[in-house]
C-alpha positions as a Python dict, from the first residue, in 0.01 Angstrom:
ca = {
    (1, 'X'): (0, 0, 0),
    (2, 'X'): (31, -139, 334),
    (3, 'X'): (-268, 11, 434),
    (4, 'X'): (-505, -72, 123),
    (5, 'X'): (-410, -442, 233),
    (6, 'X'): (-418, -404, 607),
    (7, 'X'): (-819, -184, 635),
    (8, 'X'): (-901, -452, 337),
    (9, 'X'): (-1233, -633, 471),
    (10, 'X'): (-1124, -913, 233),
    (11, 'X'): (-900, -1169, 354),
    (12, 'X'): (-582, -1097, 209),
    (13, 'X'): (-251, -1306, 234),
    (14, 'X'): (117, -1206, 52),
    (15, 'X'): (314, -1508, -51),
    (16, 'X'): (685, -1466, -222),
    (17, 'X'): (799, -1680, -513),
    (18, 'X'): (799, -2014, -274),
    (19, 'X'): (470, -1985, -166),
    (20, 'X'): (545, -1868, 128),
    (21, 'X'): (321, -1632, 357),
    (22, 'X'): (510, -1277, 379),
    (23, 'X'): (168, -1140, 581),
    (24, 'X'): (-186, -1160, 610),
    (25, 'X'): (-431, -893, 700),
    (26, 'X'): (-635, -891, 976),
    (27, 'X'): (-956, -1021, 768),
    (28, 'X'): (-751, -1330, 712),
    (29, 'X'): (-652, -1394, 1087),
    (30, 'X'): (-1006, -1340, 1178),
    (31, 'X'): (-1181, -1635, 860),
    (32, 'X'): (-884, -1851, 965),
    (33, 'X'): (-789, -1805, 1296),
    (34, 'X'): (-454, -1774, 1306),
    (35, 'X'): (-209, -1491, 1440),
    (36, 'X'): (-25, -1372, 1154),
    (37, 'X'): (319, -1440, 1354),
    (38, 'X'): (238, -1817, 1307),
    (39, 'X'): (204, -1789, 975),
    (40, 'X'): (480, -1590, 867),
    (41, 'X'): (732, -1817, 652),
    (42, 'X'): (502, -2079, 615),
    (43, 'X'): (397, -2255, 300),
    (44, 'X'): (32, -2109, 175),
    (45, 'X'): (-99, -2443, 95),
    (46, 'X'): (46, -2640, 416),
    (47, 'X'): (-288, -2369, 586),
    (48, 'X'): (-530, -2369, 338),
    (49, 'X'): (-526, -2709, 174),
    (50, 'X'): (-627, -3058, 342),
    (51, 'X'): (-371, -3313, 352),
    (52, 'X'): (-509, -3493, 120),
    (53, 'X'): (-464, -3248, -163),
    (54, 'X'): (-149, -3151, -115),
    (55, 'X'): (-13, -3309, -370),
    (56, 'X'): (-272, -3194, -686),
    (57, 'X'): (-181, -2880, -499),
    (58, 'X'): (151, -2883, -548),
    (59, 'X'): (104, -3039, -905),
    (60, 'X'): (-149, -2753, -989),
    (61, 'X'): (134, -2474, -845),
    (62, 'X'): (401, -2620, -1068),
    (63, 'X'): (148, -2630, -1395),
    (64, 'X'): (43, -2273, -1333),
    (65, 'X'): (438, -2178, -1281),
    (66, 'X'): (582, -2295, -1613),
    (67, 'X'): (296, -2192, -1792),
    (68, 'X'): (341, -1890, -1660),
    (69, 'X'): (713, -1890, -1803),
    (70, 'X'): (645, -2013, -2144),
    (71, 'X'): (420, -1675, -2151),
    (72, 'X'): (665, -1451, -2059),
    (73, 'X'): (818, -1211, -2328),
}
């Protein structure tokens, strides 16, 4: 799998259950411009959302989360 994600030529990131980046591939360094080692452990939205949305961010991320548990079996 590592390599479907790795030769994708869409930027891809893996986040865990925190939000937090795991990797990116090297189609998301290059539309970013960051080194995967700086992102590594760092929360998705703290790189890809302006500071002023953090918080309907967040909101949106905890919406999508227990919605997400109501519809589980």
């Amino acid at each position: 799998m590592g390599g479907l994600i790795h030769n994708n030529p869409v930027a891809v990131a893996v986040i865990d259950a925190d939000q937090r980046v795991q990797l990116v591939n090297p189609a998301f360094e290059a539309l970013f411009g960051y080194q995967e080692a700086e992102l590594v452990g760092r929360q998705i939205a703290s790189l890809l959302v302006p500071d002023d949305a953090v918080s309907e961010s967040n909101r949106a991320v905890r919406s999508e989360e227990h919605t997400s548990e109501l519809q589980s079996p």
